[in-house]
C-alpha positions as CSV (number, residue, x, y, z in Angstrom):
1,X,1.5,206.7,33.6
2,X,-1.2,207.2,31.1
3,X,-0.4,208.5,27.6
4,X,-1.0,212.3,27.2
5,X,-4.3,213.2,25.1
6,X,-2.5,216.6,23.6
7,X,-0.3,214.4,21.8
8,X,-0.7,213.5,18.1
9,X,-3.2,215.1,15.6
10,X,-2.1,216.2,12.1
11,X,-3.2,219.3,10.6
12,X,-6.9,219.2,8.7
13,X,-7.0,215.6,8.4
14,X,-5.9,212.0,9.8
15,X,-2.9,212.4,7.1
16,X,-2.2,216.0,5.9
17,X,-0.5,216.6,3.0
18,X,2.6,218.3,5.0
19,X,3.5,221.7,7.1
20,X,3.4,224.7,5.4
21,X,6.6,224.5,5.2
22,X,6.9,221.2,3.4
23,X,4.5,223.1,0.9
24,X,7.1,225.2,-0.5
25,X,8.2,221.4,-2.0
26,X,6.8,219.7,-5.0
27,X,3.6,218.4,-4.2
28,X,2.8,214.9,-3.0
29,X,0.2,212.6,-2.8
30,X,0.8,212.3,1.1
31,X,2.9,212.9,4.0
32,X,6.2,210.7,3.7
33,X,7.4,207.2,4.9
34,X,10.0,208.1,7.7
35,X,12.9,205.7,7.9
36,X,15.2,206.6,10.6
37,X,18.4,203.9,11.0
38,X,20.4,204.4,14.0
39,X,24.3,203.2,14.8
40,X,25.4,203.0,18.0
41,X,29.1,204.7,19.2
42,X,30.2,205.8,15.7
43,X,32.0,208.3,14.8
44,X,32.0,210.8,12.3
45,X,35.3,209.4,10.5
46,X,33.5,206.3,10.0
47,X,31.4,207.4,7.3
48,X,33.0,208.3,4.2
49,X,31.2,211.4,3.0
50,X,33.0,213.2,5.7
51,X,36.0,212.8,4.0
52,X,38.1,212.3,7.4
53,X,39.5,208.7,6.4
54,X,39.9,205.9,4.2
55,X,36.2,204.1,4.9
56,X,34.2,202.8,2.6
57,X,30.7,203.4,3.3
58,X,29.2,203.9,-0.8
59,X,25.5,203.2,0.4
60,X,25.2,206.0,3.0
61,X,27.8,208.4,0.9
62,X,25.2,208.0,-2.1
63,X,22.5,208.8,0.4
64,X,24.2,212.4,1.8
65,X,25.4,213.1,-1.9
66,X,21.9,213.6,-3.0
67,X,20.5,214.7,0.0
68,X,21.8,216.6,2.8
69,X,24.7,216.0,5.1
70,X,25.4,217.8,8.7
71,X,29.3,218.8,9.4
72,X,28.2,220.3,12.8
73,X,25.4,217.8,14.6
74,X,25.8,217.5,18.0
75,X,24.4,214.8,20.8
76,X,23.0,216.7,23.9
77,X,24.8,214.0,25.9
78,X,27.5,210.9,25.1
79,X,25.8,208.3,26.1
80,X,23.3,205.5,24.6
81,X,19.8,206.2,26.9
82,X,20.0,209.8,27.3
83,X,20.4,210.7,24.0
84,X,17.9,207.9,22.4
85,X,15.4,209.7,24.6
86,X,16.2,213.3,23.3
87,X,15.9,212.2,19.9
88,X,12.4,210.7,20.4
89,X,11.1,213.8,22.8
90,X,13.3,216.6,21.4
91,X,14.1,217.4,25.3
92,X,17.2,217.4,26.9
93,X,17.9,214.8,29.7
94,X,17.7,217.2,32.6
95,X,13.9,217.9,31.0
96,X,13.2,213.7,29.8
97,X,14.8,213.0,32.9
98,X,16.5,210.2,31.8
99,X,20.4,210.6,32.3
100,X,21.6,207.2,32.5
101,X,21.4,204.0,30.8
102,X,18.2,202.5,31.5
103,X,18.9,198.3,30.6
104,X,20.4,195.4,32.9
105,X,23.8,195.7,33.8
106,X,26.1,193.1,35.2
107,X,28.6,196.0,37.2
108,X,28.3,199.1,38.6
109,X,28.8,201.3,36.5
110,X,28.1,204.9,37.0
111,X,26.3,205.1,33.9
112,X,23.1,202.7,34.2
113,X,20.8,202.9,37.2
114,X,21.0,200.2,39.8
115,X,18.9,197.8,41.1
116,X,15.2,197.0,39.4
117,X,15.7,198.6,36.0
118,X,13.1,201.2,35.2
119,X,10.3,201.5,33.0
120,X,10.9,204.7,31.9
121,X,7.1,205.3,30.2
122,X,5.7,203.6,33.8
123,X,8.1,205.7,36.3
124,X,7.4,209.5,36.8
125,X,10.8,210.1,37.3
126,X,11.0,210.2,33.5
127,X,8.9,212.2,30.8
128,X,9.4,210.4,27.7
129,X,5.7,209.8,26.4
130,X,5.6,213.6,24.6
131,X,7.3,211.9,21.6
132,X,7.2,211.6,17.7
133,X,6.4,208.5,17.0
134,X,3.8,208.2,19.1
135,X,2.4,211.3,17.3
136,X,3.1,209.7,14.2
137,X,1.0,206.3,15.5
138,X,-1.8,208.5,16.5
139,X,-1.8,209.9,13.2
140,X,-2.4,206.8,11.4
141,X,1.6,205.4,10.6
142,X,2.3,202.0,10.8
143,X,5.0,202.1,13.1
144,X,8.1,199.9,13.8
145,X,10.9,199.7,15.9
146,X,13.7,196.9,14.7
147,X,17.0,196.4,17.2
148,X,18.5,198.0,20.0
149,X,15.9,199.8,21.9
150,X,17.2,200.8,25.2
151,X,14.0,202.7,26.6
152,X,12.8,200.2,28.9
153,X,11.8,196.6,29.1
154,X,9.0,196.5,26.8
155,X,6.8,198.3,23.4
156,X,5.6,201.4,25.0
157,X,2.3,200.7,23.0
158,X,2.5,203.3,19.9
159,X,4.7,200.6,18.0
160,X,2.9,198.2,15.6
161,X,5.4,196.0,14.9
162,X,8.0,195.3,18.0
163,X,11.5,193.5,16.9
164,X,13.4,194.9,19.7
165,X,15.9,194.1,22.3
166,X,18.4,196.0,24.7
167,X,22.5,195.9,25.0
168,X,23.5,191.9,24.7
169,X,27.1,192.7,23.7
170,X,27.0,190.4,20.8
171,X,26.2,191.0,17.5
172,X,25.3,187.3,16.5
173,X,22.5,185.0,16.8
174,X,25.1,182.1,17.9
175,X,28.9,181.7,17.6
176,X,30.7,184.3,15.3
177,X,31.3,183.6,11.8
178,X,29.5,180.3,12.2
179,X,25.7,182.1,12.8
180,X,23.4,184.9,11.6
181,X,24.5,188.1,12.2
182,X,22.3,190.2,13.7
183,X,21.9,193.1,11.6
184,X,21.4,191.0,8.6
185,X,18.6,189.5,10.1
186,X,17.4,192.5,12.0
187,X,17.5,194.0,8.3
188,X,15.7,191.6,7.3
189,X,12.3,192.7,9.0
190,X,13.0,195.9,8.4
191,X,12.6,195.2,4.6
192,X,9.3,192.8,5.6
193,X,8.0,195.8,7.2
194,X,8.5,197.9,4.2
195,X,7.0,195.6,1.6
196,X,4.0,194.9,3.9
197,X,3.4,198.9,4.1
198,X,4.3,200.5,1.1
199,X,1.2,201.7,-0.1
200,X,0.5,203.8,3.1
201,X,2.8,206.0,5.7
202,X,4.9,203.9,7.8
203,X,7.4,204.8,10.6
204,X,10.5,202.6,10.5
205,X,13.3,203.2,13.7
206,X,15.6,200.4,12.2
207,X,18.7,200.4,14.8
208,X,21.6,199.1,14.6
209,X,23.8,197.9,18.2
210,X,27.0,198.1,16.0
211,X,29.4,199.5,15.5
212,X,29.6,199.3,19.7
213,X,32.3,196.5,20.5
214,X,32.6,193.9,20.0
215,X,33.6,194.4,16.5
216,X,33.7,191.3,14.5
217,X,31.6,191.7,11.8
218,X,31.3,189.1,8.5
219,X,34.8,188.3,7.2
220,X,33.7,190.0,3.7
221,X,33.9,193.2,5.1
222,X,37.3,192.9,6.2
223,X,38.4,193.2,2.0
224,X,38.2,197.1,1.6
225,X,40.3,197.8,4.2
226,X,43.4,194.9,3.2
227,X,46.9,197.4,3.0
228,X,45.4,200.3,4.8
229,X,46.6,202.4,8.0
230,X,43.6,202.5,9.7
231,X,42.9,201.8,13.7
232,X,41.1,200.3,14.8
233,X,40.2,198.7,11.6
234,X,37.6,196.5,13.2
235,X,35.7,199.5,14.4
236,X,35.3,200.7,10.5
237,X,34.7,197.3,9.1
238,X,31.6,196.8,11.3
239,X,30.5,199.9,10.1
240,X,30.7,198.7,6.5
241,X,28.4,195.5,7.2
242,X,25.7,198.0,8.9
243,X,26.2,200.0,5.4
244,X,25.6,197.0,3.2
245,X,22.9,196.8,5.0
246,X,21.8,200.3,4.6
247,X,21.8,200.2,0.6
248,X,19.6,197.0,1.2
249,X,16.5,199.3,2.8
250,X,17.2,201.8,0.2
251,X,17.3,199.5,-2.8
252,X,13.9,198.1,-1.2
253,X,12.2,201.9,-1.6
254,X,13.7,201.8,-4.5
255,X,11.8,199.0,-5.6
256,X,8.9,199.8,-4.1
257,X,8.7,202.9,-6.1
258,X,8.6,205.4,-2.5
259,X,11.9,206.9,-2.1
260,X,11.3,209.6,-3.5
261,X,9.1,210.3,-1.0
262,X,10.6,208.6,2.1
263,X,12.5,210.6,4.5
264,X,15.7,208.6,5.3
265,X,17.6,210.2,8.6
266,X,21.1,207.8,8.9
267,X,22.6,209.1,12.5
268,X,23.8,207.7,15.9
269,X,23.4,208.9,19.5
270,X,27.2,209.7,19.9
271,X,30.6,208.6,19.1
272,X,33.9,207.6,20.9
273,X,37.5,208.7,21.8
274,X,40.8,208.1,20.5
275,X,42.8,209.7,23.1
276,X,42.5,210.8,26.7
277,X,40.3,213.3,27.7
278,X,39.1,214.8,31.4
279,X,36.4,212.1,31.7
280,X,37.1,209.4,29.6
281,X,40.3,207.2,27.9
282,X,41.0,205.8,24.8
283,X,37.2,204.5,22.9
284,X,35.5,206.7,26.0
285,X,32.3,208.1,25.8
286,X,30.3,210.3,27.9
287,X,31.9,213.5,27.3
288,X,31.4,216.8,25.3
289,X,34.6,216.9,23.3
290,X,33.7,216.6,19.4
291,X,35.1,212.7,19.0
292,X,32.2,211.7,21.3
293,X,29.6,214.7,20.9
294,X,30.0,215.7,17.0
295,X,28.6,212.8,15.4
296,X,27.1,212.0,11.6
297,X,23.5,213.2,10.3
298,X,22.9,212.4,6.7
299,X,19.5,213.1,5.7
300,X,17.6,211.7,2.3
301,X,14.1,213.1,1.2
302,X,14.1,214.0,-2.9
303,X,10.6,215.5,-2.6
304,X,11.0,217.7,0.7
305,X,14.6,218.3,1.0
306,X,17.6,220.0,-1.2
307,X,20.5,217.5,-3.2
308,X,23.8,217.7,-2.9
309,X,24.0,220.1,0.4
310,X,26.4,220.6,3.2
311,X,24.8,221.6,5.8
312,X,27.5,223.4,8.1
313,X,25.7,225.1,11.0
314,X,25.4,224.1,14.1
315,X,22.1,221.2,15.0
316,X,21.3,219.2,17.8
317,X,19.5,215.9,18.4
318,X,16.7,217.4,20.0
319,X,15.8,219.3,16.6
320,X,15.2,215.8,14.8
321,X,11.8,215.1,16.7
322,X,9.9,218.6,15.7
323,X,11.6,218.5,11.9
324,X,10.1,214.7,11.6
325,X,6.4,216.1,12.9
326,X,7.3,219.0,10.8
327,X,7.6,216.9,7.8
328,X,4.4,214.2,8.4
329,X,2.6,217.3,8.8
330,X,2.5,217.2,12.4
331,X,1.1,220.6,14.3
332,X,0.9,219.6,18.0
333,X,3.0,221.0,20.3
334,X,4.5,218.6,22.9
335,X,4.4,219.6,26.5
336,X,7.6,220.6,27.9
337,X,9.2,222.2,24.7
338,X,10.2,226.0,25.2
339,X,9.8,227.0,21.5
340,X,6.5,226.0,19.3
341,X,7.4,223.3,16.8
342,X,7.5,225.6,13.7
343,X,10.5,227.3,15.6
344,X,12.0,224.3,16.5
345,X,11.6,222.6,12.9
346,X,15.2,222.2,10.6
347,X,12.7,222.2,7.8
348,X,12.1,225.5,6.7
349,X,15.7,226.4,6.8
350,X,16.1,223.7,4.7
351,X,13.7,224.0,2.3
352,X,15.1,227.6,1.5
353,X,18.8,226.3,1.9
354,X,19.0,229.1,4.9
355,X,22.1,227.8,6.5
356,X,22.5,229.6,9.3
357,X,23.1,229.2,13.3
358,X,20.3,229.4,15.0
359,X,21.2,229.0,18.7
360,X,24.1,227.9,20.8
361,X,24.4,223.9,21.0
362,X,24.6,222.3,24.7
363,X,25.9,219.4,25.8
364,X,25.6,217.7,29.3
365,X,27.4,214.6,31.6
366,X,25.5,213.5,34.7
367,X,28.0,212.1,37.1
368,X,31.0,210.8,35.3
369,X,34.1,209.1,37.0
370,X,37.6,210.8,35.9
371,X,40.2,207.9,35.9
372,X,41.9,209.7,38.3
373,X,39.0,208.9,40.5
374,X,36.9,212.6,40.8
375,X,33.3,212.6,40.2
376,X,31.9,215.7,38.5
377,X,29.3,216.8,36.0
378,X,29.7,219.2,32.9
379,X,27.7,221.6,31.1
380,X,29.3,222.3,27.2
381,X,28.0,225.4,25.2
382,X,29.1,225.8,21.0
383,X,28.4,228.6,19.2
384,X,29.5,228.9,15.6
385,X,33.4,229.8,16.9
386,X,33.5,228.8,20.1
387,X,33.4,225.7,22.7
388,X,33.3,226.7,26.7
389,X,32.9,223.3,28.5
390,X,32.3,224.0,33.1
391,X,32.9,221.5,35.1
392,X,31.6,220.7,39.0
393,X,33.1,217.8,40.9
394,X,31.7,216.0,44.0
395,X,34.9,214.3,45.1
396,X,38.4,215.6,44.9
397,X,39.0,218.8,42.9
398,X,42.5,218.6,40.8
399,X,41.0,218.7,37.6
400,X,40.2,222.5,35.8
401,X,36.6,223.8,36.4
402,X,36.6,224.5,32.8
403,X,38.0,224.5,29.4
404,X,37.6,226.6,26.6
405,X,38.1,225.7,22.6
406,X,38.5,227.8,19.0
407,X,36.7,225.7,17.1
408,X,38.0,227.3,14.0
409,X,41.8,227.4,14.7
410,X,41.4,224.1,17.1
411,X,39.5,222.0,15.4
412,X,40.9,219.0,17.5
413,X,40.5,220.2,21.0
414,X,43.9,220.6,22.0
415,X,44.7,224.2,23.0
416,X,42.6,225.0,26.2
417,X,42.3,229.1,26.5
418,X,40.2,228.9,29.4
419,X,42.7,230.3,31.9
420,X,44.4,232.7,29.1
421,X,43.8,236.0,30.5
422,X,43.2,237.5,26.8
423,X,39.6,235.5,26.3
424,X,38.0,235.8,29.7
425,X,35.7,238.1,27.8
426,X,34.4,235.4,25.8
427,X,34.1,232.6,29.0
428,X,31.9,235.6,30.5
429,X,29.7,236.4,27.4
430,X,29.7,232.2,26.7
431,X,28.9,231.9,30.8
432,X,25.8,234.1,30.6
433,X,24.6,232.6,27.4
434,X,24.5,229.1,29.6
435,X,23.1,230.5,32.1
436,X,20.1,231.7,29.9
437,X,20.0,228.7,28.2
438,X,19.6,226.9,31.8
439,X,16.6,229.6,32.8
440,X,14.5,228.3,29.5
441,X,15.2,225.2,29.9
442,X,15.5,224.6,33.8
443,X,18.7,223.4,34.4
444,X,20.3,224.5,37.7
445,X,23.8,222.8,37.0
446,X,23.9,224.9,34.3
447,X,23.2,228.1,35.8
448,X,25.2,226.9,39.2
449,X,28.3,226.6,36.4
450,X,27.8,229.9,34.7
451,X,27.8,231.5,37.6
452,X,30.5,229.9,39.0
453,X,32.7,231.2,36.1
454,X,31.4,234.6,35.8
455,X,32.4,234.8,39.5
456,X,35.8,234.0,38.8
């Protein structure tokens, strides 16, 4: 599959000064550094600036304290592949096409495809090459991808520097607590990348594999958390060694004299369980409920972006792509995206501290196994209030079609109103908004589902 000729270009010259948007800013000498660092599984209660437990994360809490952090972010879908590709494309999965994991497997998991592992920028099964940073290499970034990749075998082409590897389940170069750990080093050319760029735009996608299991991180970080209650503690020490690791990128713009002018996004592609829900057990994934779908977004821009805000309406990974293009100055419009890119764009909301819901958030599962052995797939719409999450299975049929959630008053999930005859006024008026939401974006499970429950 060749690479598509629409993509890229940059408003007036090779390197604009920024949107219009981004004018409304102080003024800069040119478009900014992007530095986008990505965790993998974590929570939102693992980084201390939400203020949900006992973690000490002071690198990334410094970072959303003078920039901007999002209470209500939301992955399209739980699960690693999927969701990297919707951040890159700003699509959901049913458009990307990718739905599953796409990296070797040693079982048979129903959440990685089988057999030859795809190249999903060689397959046309897939539509992943209308993406940002290939606009941004196009445009004349230095580009770099450092650590878990998980979008094929291989550099698609638009990265200049390639450091890259899939799931290994290890987080060392050799035996734990006797080696390198990996993030260190994989931090490490990171920080070479930035000192060999400085004095021009550069695209960094530094991620992180941790804090996915197994978590053993360096024994240092087990010291902030001696004497507390927290489970599981390894889980929120690992994510302390990736924010160590964190302040060391920032101390390095620091340095370098460009953070002021770097745009820093510090996020994951989704989160994991601590109970049982329909789906998924204890450290699950792959489901729409908030401990796997709501996940962190801090972002860090002092010359494009308010200080010190809270950003609490709803905003989905697929928003990320068109506000980074937004930001470099970016005008194309990628093919497949139902809105033009100044629609799409967090940044003039931003910018004028306009914090308001825009749309309903959607979230999807493609063939998930219940323990209890049904297959089904789930469409998940949130407004500002409320949660409706519909349900189709392809095997058995004892768990609900649907569930519904007061975000407000239920905050945890708990109380499902979906069969309480006072609210099937809002299941109907939350149906049809899915089912609208599946006509822009052509989804037919979505619309099969909202029909289904405005039929009763």
């Amino acid at each position: 599959m060749e690479r598509r000729s629409f993509l890229g270009g940059l408003a007036g010259t090779p390197l604009a000064a920024g949107s219009a948007a981004a004018q409304t800013a102080k003024p800069r000498r040119r478009p900014p550094n992007v530095l986008f660092i990505l965790f993998d599984k974590c929570r939102r209660d693992a980084f201390g600036a939400y203020g949900m437990k006992p973690v000490h994360t002071p690198n990334i809490d410094a970072l959303a304290q003078d920039g901007v952090r999002f209470d209500t972010y939301y992955a399209p879908q739980g699960l690693c592949g999927p969701c990297r590709a919707s951040i890159i494309t700003g699509m959901y999965p049913n458009e990307h096409g990718m739905r599953k994991n796409c990296h070797p497997t040693h079982g048979r998991g129903q959440n990685s495809y089988h057999g030859r592992n795809p190249d999903p920028f060689h397959d046309e099964r897939f539509h992943l090459w209308d993406n940002f940073p290939y606009v941004l290499h196009n445009a004349g970034y230095q580009t770099a991808h450092v650590g878990k990749w998980h979008l094929g075998p291989s550099n698609p082409g638009f990265f200049d520097t390639w450091r890259t590897f899939n799931s290994q389940m290890f987080h060392w170069i050799g035996k734990p607590h006797e080696s390198v750990y990996r993030p260190d080093m994989q931090t490490d050319r990171g920080i070479e990348f930035i000192n060999a760029n400085a004095d021009r735009p550069f695209f960094l996608y530094q991620s992180f594999y941790p804090p996915h299991p197994p978590w053993d991180p360096p024994r240092k970080y087990y010291e902030p958390y001696q004497g507390r209650s927290l489970e599981p503690k390894g889980y929120y020490e690992t994510v302390t060694s990736l924010d160590w690791n964190v302040g060391r990128l920032v101390e390095t713009l620091r340095k370098r004299k460009i953070l002021d002018n770097t745009l820093i996004i510090v996020t994951t592609e989704h989160g994991m369980t601590s109970r049982k829900y329909p789906g998924t057990g204890v450290h699950g994934y792959s489901s729409p409920y908030d401990e796997v779908s709501r996940i962190p977004l801090v972002m860090h821009w002092p010359d494009g972006l308010p200080r010190g805000m809270v950003w609490n309406s709803g905003v989905g990974a697929v928003d990320l792509a068109p506000t980074i293009m937004d930001a470099a100055g970016a005008v194309a419009r990628l093919q497949g995206r139902y809105m033009p890119l100044e629609e799409r764009s967090l940044l003039p909301d931003l910018q004028a501290k306009r914090d308001r819901w825009r749309m309903p958030l959607v979230m999807m599962n493609h063939c998930q196994r219940l323990y209890e052995g049904a297959y089904f797939e789930d469409r998940a719409i949130r407004t500002e209030r409320w949660k409706l999450i519909l349900r189709r299975f392809k095997a058995y049929s004892e768990g609900s079609p649907g569930s519904l959630h007061d975000m407000q008053a239920d905050p945890e999930e708990k109380n499902d109103l979906y069969g309480d005859p006072a609210h099937q006024d809002t299941v109907a008026d939350l149906s049809r908004q899915l089912m609208a939401w599946g006509e822009r974006h052509g989804d037919p499970i979505a619309m099969e589902l909202a029909s289904r429950a405005l039929m009763g």
